[in-house]
C-alpha positions in Angstrom: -151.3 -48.3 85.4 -149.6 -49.7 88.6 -149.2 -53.0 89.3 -151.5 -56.2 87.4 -154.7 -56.8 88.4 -153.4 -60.7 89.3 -153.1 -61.4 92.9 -149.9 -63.1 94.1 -151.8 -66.0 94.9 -153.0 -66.1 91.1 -150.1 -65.7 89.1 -148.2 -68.7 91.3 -151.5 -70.9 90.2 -150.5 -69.8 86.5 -146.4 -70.3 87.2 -147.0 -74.1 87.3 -147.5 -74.2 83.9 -145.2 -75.2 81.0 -144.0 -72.0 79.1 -146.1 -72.8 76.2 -148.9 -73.3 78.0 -148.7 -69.8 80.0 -148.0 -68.2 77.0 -151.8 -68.9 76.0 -152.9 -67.1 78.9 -150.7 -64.3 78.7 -152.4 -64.1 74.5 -156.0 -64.1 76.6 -154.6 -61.6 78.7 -152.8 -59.4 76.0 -156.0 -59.4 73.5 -158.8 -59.1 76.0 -161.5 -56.7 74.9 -162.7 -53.7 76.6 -166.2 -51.8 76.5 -166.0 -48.2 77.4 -169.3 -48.3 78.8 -172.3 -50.8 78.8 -173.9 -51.8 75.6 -170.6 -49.9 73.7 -169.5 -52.1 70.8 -166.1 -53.9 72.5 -162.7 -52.8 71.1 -159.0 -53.8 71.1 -157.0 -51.1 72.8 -153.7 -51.9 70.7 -151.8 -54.9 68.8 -150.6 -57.4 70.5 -146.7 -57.7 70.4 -146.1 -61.7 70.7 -142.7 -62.3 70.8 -143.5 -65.9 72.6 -143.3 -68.4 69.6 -140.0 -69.0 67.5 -141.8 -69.3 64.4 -139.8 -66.9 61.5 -141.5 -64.4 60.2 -139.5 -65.2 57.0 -139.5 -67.8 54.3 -136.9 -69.3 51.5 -138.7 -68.8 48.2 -135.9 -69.7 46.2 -136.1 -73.4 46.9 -140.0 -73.3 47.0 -139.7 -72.0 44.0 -137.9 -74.6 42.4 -139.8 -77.5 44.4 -142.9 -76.1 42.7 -140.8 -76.3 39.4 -140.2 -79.2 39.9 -143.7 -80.3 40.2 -145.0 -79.2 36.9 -142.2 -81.5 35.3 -143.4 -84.6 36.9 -147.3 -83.8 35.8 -146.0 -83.5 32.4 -143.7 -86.9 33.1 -146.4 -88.1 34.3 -149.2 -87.6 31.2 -146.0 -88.6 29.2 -146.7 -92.1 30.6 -150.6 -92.5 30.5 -153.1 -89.5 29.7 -156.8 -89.6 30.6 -158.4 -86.4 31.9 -157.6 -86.1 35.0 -155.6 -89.4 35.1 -151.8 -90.0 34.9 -149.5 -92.7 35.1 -146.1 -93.0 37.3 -142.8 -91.2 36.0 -140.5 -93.5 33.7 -136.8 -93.7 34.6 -135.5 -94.5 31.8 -133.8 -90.8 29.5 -135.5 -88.8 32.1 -132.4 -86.3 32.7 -132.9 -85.6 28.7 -136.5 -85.2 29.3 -135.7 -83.0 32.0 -133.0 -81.1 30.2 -135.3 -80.3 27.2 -138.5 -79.3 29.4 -135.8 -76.9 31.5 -135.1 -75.1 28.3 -138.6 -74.9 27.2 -139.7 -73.0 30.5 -137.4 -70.2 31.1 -140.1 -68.1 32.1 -141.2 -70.7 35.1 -140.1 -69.5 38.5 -137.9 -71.9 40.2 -136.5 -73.5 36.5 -133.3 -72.1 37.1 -132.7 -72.8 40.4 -133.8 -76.3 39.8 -131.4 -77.3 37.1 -128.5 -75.5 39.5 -129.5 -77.8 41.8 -129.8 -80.9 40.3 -126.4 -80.2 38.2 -124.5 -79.5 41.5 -126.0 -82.6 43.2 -124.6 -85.0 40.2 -121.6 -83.2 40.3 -120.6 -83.2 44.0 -122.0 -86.5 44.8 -121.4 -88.6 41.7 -125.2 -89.4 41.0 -126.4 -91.3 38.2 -128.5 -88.2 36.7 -131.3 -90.3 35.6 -131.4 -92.0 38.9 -131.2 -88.7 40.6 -134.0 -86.6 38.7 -136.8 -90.1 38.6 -136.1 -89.8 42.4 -136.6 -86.0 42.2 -139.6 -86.7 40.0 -140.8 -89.7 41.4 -140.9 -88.6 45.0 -142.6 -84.8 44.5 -145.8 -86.6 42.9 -145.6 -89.2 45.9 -147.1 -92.0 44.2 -144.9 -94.6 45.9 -143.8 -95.5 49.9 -141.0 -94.3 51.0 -138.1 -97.0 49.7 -135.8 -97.2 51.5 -138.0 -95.9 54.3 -135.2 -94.8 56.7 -134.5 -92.3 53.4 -134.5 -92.0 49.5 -131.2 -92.7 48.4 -129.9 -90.0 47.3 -131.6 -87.0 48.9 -129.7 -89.0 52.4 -126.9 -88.0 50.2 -127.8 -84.5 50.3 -128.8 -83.9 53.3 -125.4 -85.6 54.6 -123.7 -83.0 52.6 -125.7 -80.3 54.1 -125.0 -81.4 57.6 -121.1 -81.9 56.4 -121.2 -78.1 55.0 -123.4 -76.4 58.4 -123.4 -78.7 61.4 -119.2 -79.5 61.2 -118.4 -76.5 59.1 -117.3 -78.5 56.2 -115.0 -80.9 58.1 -117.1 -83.8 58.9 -115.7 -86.3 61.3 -113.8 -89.5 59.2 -116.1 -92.9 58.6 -119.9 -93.2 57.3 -123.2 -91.2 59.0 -126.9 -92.7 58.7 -129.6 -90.0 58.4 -133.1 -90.7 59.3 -135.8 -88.3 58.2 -138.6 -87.1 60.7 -141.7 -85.1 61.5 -139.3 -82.2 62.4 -136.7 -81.9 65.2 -140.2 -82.9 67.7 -140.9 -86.2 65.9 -136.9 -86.8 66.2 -136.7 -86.3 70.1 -139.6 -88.6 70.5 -138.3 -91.4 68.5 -135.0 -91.3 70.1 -136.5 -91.1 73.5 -138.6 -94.0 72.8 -136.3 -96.4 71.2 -133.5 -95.9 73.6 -136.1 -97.3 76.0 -137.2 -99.8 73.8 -133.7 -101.2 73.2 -132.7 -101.3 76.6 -130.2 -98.8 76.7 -131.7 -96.6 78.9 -133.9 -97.7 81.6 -137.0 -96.0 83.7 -135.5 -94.1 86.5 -131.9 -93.7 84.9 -129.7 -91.2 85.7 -129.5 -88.4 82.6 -128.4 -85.1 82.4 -129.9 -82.1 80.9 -127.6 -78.5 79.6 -129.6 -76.0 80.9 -131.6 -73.8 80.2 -132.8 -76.1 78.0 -135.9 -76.4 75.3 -139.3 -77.3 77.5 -139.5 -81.0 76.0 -136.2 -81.9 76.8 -137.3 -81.1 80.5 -141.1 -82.8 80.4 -140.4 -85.6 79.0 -138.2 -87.4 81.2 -141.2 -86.4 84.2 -143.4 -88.5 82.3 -144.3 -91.8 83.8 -142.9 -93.7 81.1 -139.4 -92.7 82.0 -139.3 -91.0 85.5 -135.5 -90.1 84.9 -133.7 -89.1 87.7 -132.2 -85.6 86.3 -129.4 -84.1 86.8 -129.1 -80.2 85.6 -126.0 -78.8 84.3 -126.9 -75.0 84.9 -125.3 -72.2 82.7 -124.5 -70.1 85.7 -122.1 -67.5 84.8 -121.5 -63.9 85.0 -119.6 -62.1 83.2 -119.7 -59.3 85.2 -122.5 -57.7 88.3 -125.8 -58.2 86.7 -124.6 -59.3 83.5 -125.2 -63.4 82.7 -122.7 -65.3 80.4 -125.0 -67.9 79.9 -121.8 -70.1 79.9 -121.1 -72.9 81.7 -118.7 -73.5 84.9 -116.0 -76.4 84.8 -117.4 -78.0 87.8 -121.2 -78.1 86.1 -119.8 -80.1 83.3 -117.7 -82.2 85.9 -121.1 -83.7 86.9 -121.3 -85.6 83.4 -118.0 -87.6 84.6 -120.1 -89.6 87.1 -120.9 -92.9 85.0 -124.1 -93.3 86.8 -125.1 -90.6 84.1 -126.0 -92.3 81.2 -127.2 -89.6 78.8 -126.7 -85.9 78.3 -129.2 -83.5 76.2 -128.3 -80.0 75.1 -129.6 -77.6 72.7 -126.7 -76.2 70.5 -127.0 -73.2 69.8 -129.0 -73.0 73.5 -132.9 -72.2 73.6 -133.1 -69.6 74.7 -129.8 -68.2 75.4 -128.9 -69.0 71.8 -124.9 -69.2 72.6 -123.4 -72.4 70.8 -121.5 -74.3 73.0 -117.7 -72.8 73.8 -114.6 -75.1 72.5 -113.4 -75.2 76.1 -116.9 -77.1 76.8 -117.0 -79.1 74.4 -113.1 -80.0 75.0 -114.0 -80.6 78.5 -116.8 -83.0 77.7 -114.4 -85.2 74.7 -112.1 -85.5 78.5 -114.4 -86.9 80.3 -115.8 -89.5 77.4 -111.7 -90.2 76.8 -111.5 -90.8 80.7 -114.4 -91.4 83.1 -118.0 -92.2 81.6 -117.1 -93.2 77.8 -120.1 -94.7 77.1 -122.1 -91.5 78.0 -124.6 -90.9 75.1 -125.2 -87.3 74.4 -128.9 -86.0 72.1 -127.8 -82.8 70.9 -130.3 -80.5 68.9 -128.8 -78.4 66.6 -131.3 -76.7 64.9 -130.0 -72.9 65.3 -126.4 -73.9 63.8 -126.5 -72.2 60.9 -127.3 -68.7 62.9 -123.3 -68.7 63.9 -120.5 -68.8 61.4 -118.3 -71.3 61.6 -120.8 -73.4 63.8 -119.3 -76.9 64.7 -121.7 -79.6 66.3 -120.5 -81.7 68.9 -121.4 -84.9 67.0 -118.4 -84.2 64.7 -116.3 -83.9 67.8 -117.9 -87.3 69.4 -119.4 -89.1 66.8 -119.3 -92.3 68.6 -121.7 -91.1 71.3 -123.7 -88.8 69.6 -127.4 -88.4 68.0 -127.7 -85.5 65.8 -131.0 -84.0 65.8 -131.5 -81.4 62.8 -134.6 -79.1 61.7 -135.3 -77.0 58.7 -138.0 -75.0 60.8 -136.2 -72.1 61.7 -133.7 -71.7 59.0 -135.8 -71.7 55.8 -139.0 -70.5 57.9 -140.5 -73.9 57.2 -141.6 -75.2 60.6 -145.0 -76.4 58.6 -143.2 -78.6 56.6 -142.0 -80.7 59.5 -138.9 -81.5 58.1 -136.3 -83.0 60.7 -133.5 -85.5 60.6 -131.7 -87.6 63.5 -128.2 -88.2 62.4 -125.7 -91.5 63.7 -122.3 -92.4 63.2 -121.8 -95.7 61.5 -119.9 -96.8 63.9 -121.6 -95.7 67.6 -121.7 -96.8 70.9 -125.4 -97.8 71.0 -124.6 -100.4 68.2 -122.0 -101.8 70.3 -123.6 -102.0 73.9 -126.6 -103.3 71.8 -124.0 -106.0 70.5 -122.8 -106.7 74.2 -125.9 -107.4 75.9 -127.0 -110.4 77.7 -128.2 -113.7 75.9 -131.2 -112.9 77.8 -132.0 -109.1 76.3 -130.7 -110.2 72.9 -133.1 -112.4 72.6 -135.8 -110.1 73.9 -135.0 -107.6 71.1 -134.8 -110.6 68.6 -138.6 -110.9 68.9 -139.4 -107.6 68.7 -137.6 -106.6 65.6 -137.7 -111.1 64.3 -140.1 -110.0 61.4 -138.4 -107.6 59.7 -135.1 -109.7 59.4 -134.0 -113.5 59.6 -131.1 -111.7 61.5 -132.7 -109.3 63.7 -129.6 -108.9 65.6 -127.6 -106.9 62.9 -130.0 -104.5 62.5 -128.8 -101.2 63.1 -130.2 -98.4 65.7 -131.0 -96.3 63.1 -132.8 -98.9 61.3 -134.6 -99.7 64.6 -135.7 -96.4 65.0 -137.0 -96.1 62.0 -139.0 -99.1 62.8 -140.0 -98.2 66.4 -141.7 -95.1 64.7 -144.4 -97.3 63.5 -144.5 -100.0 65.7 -143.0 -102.5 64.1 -145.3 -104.1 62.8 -146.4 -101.0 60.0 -142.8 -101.0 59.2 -142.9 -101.2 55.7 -145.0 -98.1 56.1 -142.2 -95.9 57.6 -140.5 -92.9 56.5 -140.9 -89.2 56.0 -143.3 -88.4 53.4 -141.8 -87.9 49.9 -142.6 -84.5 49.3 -141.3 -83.9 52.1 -137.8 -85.1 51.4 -137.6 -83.3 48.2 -138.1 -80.2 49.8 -135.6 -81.0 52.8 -133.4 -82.1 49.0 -133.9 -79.1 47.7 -133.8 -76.5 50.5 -130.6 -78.4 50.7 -129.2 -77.9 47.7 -130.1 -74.4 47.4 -127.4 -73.9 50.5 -124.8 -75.1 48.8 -125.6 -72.4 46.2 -124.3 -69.1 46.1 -127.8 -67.9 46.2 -128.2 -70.0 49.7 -125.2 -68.3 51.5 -126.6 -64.9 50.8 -130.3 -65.7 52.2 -127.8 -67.3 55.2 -125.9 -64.2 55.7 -129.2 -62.1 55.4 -131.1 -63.5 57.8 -128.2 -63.8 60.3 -128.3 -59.4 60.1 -132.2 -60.0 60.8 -131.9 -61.6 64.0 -128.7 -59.4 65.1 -130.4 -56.2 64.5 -133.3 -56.8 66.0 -131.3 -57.5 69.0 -129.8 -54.6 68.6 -133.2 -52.8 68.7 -134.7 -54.6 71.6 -131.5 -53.7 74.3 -131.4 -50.1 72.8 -135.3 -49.8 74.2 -134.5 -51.3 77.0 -131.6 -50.2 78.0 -129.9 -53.4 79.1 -126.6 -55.1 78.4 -125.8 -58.6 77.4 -122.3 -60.0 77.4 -120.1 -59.7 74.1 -120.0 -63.7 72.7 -119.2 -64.3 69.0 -121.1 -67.8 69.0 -124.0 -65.9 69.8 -126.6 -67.3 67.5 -129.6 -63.8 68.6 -132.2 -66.3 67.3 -133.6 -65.8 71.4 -132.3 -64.0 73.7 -133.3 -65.1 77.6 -132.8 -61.7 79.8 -132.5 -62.0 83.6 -134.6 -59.4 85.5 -133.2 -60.1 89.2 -129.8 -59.6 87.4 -130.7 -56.8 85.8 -132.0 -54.9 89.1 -128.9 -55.4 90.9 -127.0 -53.9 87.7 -128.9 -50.8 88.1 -130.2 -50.4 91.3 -128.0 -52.6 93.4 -128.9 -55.8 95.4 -131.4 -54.1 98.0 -133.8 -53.8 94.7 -133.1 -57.3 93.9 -134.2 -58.2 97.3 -136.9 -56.3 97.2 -138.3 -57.6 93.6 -137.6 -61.0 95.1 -139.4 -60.5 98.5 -142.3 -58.8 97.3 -143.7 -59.9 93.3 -143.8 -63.8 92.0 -141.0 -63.9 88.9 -143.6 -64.2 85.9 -145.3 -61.0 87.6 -143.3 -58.9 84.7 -144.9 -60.6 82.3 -148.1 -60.3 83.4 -147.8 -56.1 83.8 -146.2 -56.8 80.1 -149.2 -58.6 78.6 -152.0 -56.2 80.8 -150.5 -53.0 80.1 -148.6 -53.4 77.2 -150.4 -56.2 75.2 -146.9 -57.5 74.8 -146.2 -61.6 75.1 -143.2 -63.0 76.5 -142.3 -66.7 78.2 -141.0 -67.2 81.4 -137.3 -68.3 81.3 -137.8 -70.6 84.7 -139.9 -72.9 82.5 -136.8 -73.8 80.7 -135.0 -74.2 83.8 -133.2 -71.0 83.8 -133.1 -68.5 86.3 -136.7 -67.8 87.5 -136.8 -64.4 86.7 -135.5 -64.5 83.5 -138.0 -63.5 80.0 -137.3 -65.0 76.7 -138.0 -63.2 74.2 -138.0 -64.3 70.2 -136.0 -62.7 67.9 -137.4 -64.2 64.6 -141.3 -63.4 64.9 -142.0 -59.7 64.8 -140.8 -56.7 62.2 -138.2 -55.1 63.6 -139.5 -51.9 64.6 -141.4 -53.8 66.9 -138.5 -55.4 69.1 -137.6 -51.5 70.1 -141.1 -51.2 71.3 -141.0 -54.4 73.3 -137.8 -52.9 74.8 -139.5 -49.6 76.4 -142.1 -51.6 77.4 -139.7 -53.8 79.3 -137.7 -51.1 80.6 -141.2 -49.1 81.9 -142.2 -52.1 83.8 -138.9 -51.8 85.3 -139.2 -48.3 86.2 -142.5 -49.2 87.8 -141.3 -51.5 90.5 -137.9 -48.8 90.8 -140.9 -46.6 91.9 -143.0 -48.9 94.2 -139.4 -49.9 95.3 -138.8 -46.2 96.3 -142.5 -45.7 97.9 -141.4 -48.1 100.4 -138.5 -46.1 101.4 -140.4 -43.1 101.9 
């Protein structure tokens, strides 16, 4: 079937839109029905190959396993306390790790039991809990009967989850002095708390300078367009080759130069990259502690970090800079848990947005006094953390804050089951997933990425113009670029082939690049969206060498 039934003048309508948002019409496209003749009942052609979305296609059940567990003890903790019918009361504190002990060893046969006491024996080892603090907090937060206290986070699941970040995000060599952890809505719900409070505090301003490391996660480039900050942005572009036709995905000294101009108050990356999926390179990240040493040191970088664990050894940049850094952390993609919305935003104790806060004006202090005045006598000494824990709700429905706590046991417990021996094989399996599906996809078709061992292959964003000039020289580039709209490919893909990629422009990458998810479909199925992608190729080739003729 030649060519897609589109006009030019169509599928540049259609280009305008975000990445997500095209996606949906590429589905329409992919799963449109067809009658054979009038009155015949309608059928699908084939199944649709959407390889769009980074949603896994796996899950952790060994931690859901034990979360679940764990939620039979606290019924029976809680009929301990007050039984009618249906009616219980709240978990007791007091002997509960005895309670808990005994229960264990009456319900070998429960799935998760195991798990659950390896867990909570490892957490009061490691972290010196109290273990009747540590299992009513288990127990008490899994039946939710209570607000989140603190509401930032529970006590000792931040305790946790600091571990966890200390074992995956700075590969077990977290940076010296103390780091606050907020819990969130998922990595989304952490973007657009820091976004807002960084506004609402004064330390970034509409129309301010910021920098974005890209290609770059859609958000990161749509929010700062919206009217509420209208940031001026600056793009540092992952430009190079690493040989004709053949993108690094890496990032040229003179790019990263650009965050040494003070005017640029703030710097977001993705680490591991969406969708490239590279983490960052030591001689980047070196470059970048220069130019905080040196030239713009109270540059605040916003790195999200959630495909770490997809590349061994993977070091964040926040234990590098943990002065200027906000972590941003999910449990989405990992534990294939992105409907849990578990996220977490974490900042050094001792950070520069604490201490420009603490330098401001008479005049801007006392602003911010009155806005955060009824949660403290001393509003000034409260934190940035703290404040965006409050900005989340307003203010004013403060004492309401906080993840659910449900939620944080899971994010405890999925946690926990890392530090396990258990939780470094499910690491190391799903790691091969990702990697031989990758495998799969450039053996169909036919294409050749550069060799980079902090490739994460959770994505994998594929430049077509490159790609043409690799194999047919820069006369076919030319003519690809002279004569089709980039996203045409993926319309061919999703009309001929019912397969669904996104357009790597819309993450500010080159505009003829795809990405293509790595996580979502069975493997088999990544070979098949290969040949697809290398018969589209061989389509223009041929209308390429009609025009020669």
């Amino acid at each position: 079937m030649p060519k897609t039934s589109f006009t030019r003048e169509e599928i540049q309508s259609f280009a305008q839109l975000s990445p997500f948002e095209l996606k949906d019409k590429f589905i329409q496209i992919a799963t449109a029905v067809q009658a054979d003749e009038p009155g015949q009942k309608d059928t699908t052609a084939r199944a649709m190959l959407n390889a769009g979305r980074g949603n896994p296609n796996w899950i952790a059940t060994g931690p859901r396993e034990a979360f679940y567990a764990l939620g039979y003890f606290a019924l029976e903790e809680s009929r301990r306390v007050w039984t009618a019918d249906n009616l219980g009361g709240m978990p007791e504190k007091k002997d509960i790790a005895v309670r808990f002990d005994s229960w264990a060893r009456r319900h070998p046969e429960l799935p998760g039991v195991e798990l659950l006491e390896k867990c909570v024996n490892y957490a009061v080892d490691r972290f010196g809990f109290d273990r009747d603090g540590f299992v009513h907090e288990l127990t008490d937060a899994i039946t939710g009967d209570n607000y989140p206290v603190p509401d930032r986070m529970l006590v000792h699941i931040e305790q946790v989850v600091h571990g966890y970040i200390a074992d995956e995000m700075f590969d077990k060599n977290p940076p010296a002095g103390g780091y606050s952890l907020f819990a969130t809505e998922g990595g989304t719900a952490a973007m657009c708390y820091i976004f807002d409070s960084l506004m609402k505090n004064g330390i970034l301003h509409k129309g301010d300078r910021i920098a974005l490391m890209t290609p770059v996660f859609t958000p990161y480039i749509e929010i700062p367009e919206l009217d509420t900050f209208e940031f001026d942005v600056v793009n540092v572009q992952a430009s190079n080759f690493a040989e004709t036709g053949v993108r690094e995905w890496r990032y040229p000294e003179q790019e990263i130069a650009k965050l040494a101009d003070p005017s640029v108050k703030m710097v977001c990356l993705v680490n591991p990259s969406n969708p490239p999926s590279l983490a960052l390179s030591d001689r980047v990240a070196n470059q970048i502690k220069d130019i905080v040493a040196t030239s713009n040191p109270n540059l605040l970088i916003v790195t999200d970090d959630v495909y770490g664990t997809f590349v061994p050894g993977f070091r964040s940049i926040a234990a590098e800079l943990p002065r200027n850094t906000l972590l941003v952390y999910s449990y989405s993609k990992h534990y294939g848990c992105t409907g849990w919305r578990l996220g977490v935003i974490g900042l050094h104790d001792d950070n520069v947005i604490d201490e420009m806060i603490a330098n401001f004006p008479a005049e801007q202090k006392d602003r911010l006094a009155k806005r955060y005045g009824t949660l403290s006598l001393h509003p000034e000494e409260i934190r940035f953390i703290d404040r965006l824990v409050a900005d989340s709700r307003s203010v004013a429905l403060n004492h309401t804050a906080g993840l659910s706590l449900p939620q944080q046991v899971m994010m405890g417990l999925f946690s926990l089951f890392d530090m396990q021996e258990e939780g470094q094989a499910y690491k190391e399996k799903i790691r091969q997933i990702v990697h031989r599906r990758l495998d799969l996809l450039l053996e169909g078709a036919q294409m050749k990425i550069s060799d980079d061992d902090k490739r994460a292959g959770y994505y994998i964003e594929l430049d077509l113009l490159a790609e043409a000039e690799r194999v047919h020289g820069k006369d076919f580039a030319d003519f690809l670029e002279k004569n089709y709209e980039p996203v045409d490919a993926l319309f061919r893909l999703a009309e001929q082939t019912s397969v669904v990629l996104l357009n790597g422009g819309g993450f500010d990458g080159p505009q003829w690049s795809v990405r293509v998810s790595l996580a979502n479909l069975d493997d088999l199925d990544y070979l098949k969206i290969g040949h697809h992608l290398r018969a589209i190729f061989e389509q223009y080739a041929e209308e390429w060498h009609q025009t020669k003729a």
